[in-house]
C-alpha positions as CSV (number, residue, x, y, z in Angstrom):
1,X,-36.6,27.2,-20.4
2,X,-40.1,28.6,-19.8
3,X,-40.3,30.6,-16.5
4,X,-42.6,28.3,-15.2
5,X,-40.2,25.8,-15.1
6,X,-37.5,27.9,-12.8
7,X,-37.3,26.9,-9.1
8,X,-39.4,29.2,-6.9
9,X,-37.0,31.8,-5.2
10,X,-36.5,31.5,-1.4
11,X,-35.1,33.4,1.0
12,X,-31.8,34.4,1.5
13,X,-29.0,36.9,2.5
14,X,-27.7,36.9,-1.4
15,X,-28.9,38.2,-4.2
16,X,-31.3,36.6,-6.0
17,X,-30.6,35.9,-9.6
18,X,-32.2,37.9,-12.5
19,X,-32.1,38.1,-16.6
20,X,-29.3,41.1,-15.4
21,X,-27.1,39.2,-13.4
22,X,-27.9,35.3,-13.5
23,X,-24.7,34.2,-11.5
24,X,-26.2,36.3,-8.9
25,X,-25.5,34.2,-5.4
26,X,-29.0,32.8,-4.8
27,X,-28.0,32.3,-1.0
28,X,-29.1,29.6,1.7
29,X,-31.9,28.0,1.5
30,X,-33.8,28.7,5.3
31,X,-32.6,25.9,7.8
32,X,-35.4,23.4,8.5
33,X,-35.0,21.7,11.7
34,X,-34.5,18.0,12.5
35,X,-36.5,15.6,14.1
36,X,-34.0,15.3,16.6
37,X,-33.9,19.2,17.4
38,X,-37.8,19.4,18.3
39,X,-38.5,15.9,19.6
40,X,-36.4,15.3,22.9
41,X,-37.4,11.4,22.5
42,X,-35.7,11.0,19.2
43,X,-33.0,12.8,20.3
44,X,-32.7,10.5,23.2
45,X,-32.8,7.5,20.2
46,X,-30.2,8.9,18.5
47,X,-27.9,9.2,21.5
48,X,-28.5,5.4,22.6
49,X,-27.8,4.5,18.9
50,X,-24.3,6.5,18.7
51,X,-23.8,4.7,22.1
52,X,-24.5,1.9,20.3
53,X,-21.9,2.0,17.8
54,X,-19.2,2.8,19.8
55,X,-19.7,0.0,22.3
56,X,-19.7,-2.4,19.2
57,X,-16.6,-0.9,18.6
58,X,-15.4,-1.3,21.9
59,X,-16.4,-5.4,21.4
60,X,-15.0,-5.8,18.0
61,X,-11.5,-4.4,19.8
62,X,-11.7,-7.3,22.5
63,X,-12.4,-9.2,19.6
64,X,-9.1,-8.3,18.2
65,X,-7.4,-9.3,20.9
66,X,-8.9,-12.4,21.8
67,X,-8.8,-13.6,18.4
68,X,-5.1,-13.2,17.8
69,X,-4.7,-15.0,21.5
70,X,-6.8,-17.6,20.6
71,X,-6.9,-18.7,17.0
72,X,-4.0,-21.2,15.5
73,X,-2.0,-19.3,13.2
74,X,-1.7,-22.0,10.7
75,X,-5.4,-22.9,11.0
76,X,-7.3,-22.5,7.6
77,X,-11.4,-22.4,7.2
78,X,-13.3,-21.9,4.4
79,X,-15.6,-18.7,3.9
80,X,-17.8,-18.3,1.5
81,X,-17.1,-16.6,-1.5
82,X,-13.5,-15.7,-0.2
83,X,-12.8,-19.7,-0.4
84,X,-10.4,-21.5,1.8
85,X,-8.0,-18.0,4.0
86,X,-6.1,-17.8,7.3
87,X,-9.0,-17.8,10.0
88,X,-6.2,-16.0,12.3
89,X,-6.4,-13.2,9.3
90,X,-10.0,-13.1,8.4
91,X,-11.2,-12.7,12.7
92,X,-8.1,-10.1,13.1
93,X,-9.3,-7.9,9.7
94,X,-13.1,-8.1,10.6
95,X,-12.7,-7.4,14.3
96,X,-10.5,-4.3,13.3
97,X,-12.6,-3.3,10.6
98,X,-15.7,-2.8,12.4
99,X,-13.9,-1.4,15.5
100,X,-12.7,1.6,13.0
101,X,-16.0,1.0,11.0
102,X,-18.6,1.9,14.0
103,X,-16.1,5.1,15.3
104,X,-16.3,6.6,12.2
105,X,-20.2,5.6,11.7
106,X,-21.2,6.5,15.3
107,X,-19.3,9.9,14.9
108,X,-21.1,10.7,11.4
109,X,-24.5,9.9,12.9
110,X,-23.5,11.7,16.0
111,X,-23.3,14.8,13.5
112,X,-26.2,14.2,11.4
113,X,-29.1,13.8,14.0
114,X,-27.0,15.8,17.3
115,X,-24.9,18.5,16.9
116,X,-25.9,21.3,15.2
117,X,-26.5,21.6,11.7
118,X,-27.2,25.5,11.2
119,X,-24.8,26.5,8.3
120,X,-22.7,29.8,9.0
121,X,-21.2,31.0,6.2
122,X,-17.6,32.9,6.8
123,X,-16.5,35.7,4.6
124,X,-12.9,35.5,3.3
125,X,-10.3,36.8,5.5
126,X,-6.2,37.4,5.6
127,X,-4.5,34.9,6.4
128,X,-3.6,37.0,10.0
129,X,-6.2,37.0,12.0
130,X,-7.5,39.8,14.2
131,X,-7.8,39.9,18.0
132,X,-11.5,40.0,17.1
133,X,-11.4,37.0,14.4
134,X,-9.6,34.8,17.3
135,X,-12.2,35.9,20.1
136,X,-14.8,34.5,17.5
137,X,-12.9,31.5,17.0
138,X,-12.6,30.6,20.3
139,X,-16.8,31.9,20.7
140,X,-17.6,29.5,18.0
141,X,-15.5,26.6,19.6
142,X,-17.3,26.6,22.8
143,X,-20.7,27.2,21.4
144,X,-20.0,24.3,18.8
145,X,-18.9,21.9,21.8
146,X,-22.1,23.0,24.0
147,X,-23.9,22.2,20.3
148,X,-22.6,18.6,20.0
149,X,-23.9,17.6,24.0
150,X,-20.3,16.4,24.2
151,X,-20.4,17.4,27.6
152,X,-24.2,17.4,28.4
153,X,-24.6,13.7,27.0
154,X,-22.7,11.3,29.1
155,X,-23.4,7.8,27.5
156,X,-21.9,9.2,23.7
157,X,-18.5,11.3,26.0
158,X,-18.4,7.7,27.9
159,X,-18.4,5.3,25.1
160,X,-16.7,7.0,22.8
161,X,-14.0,8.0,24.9
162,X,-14.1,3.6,25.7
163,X,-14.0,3.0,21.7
164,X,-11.3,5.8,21.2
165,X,-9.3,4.1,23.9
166,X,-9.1,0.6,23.4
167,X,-8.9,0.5,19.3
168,X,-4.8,1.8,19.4
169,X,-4.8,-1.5,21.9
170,X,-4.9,-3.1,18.2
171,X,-1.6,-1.8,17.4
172,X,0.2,-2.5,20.6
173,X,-0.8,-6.0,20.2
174,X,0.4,-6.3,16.7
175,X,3.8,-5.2,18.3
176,X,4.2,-8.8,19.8
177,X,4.1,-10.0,16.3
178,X,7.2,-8.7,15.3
179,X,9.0,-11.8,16.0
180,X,10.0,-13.7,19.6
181,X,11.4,-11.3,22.2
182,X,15.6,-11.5,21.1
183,X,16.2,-12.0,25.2
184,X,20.1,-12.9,24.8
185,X,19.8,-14.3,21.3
186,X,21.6,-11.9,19.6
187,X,24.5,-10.8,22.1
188,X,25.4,-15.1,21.8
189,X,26.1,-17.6,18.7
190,X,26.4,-21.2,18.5
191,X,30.4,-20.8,20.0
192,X,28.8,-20.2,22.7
193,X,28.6,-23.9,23.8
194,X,32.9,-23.9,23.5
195,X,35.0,-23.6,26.7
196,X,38.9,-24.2,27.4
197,X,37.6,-27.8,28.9
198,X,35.6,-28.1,25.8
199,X,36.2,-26.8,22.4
200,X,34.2,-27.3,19.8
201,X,36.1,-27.9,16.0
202,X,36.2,-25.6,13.2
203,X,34.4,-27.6,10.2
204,X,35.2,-26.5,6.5
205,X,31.9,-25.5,5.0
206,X,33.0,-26.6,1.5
207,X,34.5,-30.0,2.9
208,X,32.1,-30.1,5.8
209,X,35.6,-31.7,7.4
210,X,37.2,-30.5,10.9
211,X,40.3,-28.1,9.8
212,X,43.6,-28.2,10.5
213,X,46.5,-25.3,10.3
214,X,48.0,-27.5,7.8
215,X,44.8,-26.7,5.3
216,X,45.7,-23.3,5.4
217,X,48.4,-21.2,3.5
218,X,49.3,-17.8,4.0
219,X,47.4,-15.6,1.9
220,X,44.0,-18.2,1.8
221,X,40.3,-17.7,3.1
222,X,38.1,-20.1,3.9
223,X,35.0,-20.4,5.7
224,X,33.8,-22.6,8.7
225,X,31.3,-23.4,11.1
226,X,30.9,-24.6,14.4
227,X,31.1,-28.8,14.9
228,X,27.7,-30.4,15.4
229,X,25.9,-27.8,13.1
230,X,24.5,-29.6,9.7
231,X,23.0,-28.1,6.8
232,X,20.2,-30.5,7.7
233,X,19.4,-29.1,10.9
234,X,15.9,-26.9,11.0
235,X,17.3,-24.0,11.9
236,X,20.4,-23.9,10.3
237,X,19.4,-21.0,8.2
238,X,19.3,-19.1,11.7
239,X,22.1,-20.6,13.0
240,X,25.0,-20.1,10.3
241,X,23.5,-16.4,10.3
242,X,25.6,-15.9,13.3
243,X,28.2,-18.5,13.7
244,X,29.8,-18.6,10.2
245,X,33.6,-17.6,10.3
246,X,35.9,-16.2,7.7
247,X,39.5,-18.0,8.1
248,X,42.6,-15.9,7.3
249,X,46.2,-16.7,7.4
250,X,48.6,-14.1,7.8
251,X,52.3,-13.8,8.1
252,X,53.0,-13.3,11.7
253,X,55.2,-10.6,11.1
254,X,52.1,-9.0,9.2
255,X,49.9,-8.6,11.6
256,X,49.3,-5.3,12.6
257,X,46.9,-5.7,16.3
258,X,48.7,-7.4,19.0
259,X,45.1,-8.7,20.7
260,X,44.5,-10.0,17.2
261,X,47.4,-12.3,16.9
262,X,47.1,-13.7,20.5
263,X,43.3,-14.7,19.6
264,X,44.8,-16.0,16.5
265,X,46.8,-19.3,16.2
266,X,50.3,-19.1,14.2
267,X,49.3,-16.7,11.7
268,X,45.3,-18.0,11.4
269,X,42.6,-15.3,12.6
270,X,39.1,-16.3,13.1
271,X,37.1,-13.5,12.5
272,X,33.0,-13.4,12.2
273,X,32.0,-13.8,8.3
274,X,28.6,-11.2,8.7
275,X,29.3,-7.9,8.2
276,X,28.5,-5.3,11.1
277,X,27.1,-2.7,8.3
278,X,23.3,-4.8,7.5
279,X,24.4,-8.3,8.2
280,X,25.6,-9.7,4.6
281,X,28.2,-12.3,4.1
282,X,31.3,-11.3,3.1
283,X,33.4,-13.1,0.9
284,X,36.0,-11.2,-0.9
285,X,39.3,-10.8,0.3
286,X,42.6,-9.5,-1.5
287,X,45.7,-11.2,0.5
288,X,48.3,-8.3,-0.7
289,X,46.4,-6.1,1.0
290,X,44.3,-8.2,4.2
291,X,41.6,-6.4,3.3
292,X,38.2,-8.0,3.2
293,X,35.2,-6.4,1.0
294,X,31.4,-7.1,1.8
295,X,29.9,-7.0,-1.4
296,X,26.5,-5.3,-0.5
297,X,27.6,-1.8,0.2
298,X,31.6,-1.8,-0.1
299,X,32.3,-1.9,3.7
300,X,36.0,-2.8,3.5
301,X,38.1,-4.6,7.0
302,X,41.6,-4.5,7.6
303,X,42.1,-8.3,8.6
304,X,45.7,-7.9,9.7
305,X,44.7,-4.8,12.0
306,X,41.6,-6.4,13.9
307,X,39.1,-6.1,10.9
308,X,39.0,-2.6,11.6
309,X,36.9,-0.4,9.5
310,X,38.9,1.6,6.9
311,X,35.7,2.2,3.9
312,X,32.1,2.0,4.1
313,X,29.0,1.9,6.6
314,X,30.0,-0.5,9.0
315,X,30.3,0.9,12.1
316,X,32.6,-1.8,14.2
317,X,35.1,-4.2,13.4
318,X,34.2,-7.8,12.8
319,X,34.4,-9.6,16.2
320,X,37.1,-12.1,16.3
321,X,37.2,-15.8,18.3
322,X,40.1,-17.3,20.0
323,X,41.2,-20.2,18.4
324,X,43.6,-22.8,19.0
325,X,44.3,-26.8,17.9
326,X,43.2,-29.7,20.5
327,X,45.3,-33.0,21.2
328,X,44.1,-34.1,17.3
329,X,45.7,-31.0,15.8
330,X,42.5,-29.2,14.7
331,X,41.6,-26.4,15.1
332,X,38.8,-25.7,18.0
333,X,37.4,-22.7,19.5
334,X,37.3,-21.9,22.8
335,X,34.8,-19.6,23.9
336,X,32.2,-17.5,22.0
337,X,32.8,-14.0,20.6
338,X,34.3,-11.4,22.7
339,X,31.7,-8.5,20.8
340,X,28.0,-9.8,19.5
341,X,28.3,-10.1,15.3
342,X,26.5,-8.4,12.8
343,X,25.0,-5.2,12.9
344,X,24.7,-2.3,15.7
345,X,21.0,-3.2,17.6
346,X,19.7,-1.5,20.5
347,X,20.4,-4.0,23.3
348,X,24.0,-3.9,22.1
349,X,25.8,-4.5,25.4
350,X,29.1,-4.2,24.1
């Protein structure tokens, strides 16, 4: 390349390059100032603009939140190109996007037309520093945060401190979408509805027929559910979650837990079918034994000595129900679980 083609050389604190040594470091070039360093109006703009963006954030936040007060779930509009989408989704994305969007943009400009841009180049160092490298440290800190105006221009400190505050507002109200607060949901089941005055019938899910202790032989499981529930119900998916039971019958004389027989009814024990590890149905049993296997993670239950843990995760026994047979000879329960069923939660009373 002919010499007259080469970039002029400027001023620097390197060395600048020569046919001896061309990787010579050519240095900074020398630091022209902004429009915003020498005109006090522009700088003024600037500032108002930043302000800007961070009370658009601030608006797109409320937006957030008054969008996923407001808008229908289930209510679907059509945007072009994106076609027919959730307008619930679509308000709760693009009020959050430009509430992170103008922070970030407002903070950027902030640095590009404000604080100061004078590059200070730092020699390498240990990784220790000095007593002097941390005095500089803490030098350069407060000099950069006199720099930025953080504390001599109000309106940016004001609004972004506004912006910063009500975006994680976002999240918190996300929280409530987790689901519908539990309240007492998951300390009761259907059986709770069953009193001595009242009982409600043990129905054979296979037969969908109320059970007698005639249906069962020693040695046999079987499953039931509460009378009144129907697989046609709406929310029998919920429902059967909690109030399915696992029938057993026992040889008296085999029954290891005194408490467990006396809930029990000549031999039959009524224990809770989910398991207390993750919540899975258990269905295996092996009757030489009494011991009941869930079949997601091997958690194994002694049904002849409470359902007591003796293998696996789970970290109580399956709750049992007190059972008994009404004036028809069927089987009925008489009060809901004495422990809530399924797995350990953090309301877990008992």
């Amino acid at each position: 390349m002919s010499e007259d083609k080469l970039p002029e050389p400027h001023g620097s604190a390197g060395e600048v390059a020569d046919h001896g040594n061309p990787f010579a470091d050519p240095g900074l070039p020398a630091h022209e100032p902004r429009r915003t360093d020498i005109d006090e109006r522009a700088a003024k703009r600037a500032e108002r603009q930043v302000s800007l963006m961070f009370v658009i954030s601030m608006i797109a936040t409320i937006g957030f939140i008054a969008s996923y007060v407001a808008i229908d779930p289930d209510r679907i509009v059509y945007i072009f190109p994106l076609g027919h989408v959730s307008a619930l989704n679509f308000a709760l994305g693009l009020t959050l996007g430009v509430a992170l969007f103008m922070i970030g943009a407002g903070a950027v400009h902030w640095a590009r037309t404000l604080m100061s841009d004078v590059e200070m180049p730092s020699e390498r160092h240990p990784i220790e520093a000095s007593d002097e490298v941390r005095n500089d440290v803490i030098e350069q800190f407060k000099t950069g945060a006199a720099e930025s105006g953080f504390g001599r221009r109000k309106m940016i400190r004001n609004t972004l401190i506004g912006s910063m505050a009500l975006v994680p507002l976002s999240g918190v109200v996300l929280l409530r979408d987790l689901g519908p607060l539990p309240e007492k949901k998951l300390q009761e089941t259907g059986w709770r509805e069953a009193t001595p005055a009242k009982p409600l019938a043990l129905v054979n899910m296979s037969t969908m027929q109320p059970m007698k202790p005639e249906d069962l032989v020693v040695g046999s499981l079987t499953f039931a559910m509460p009378e009144g529930l129907t697989t046609h119900d709406e929310d029998f998916q919920q429902r059967i979650a909690k109030d399915a039971l696992m029938l057993v019958r026992i040889a008296p004389e085999d029954i290891k837990d005194d408490k467990s027989k006396d809930l029990g009814f000549e031999g039959i024990l009524a224990y809770s079918k989910i398991c207390t590890h993750v919540g899975c149905p258990i269905s295996l049993y092996e009757q030489q034994t009494h011991h009941a296997l869930c079949p997601c993670h091997q958690s194994t239950f002694d049904l002849a000595d409470g359902a007591r843990v003796i293998f696996g995760p789970a970290g109580h026994p399956l709750p049992q129900l007190k059972i008994t047979t009404d004036d028809k000879g069927n089987l009925v329960a008489t009060g809901d679980f004495e422990k809530p069923v399924g797995p350990s939660f953090w309301e877990r009373a008992r």
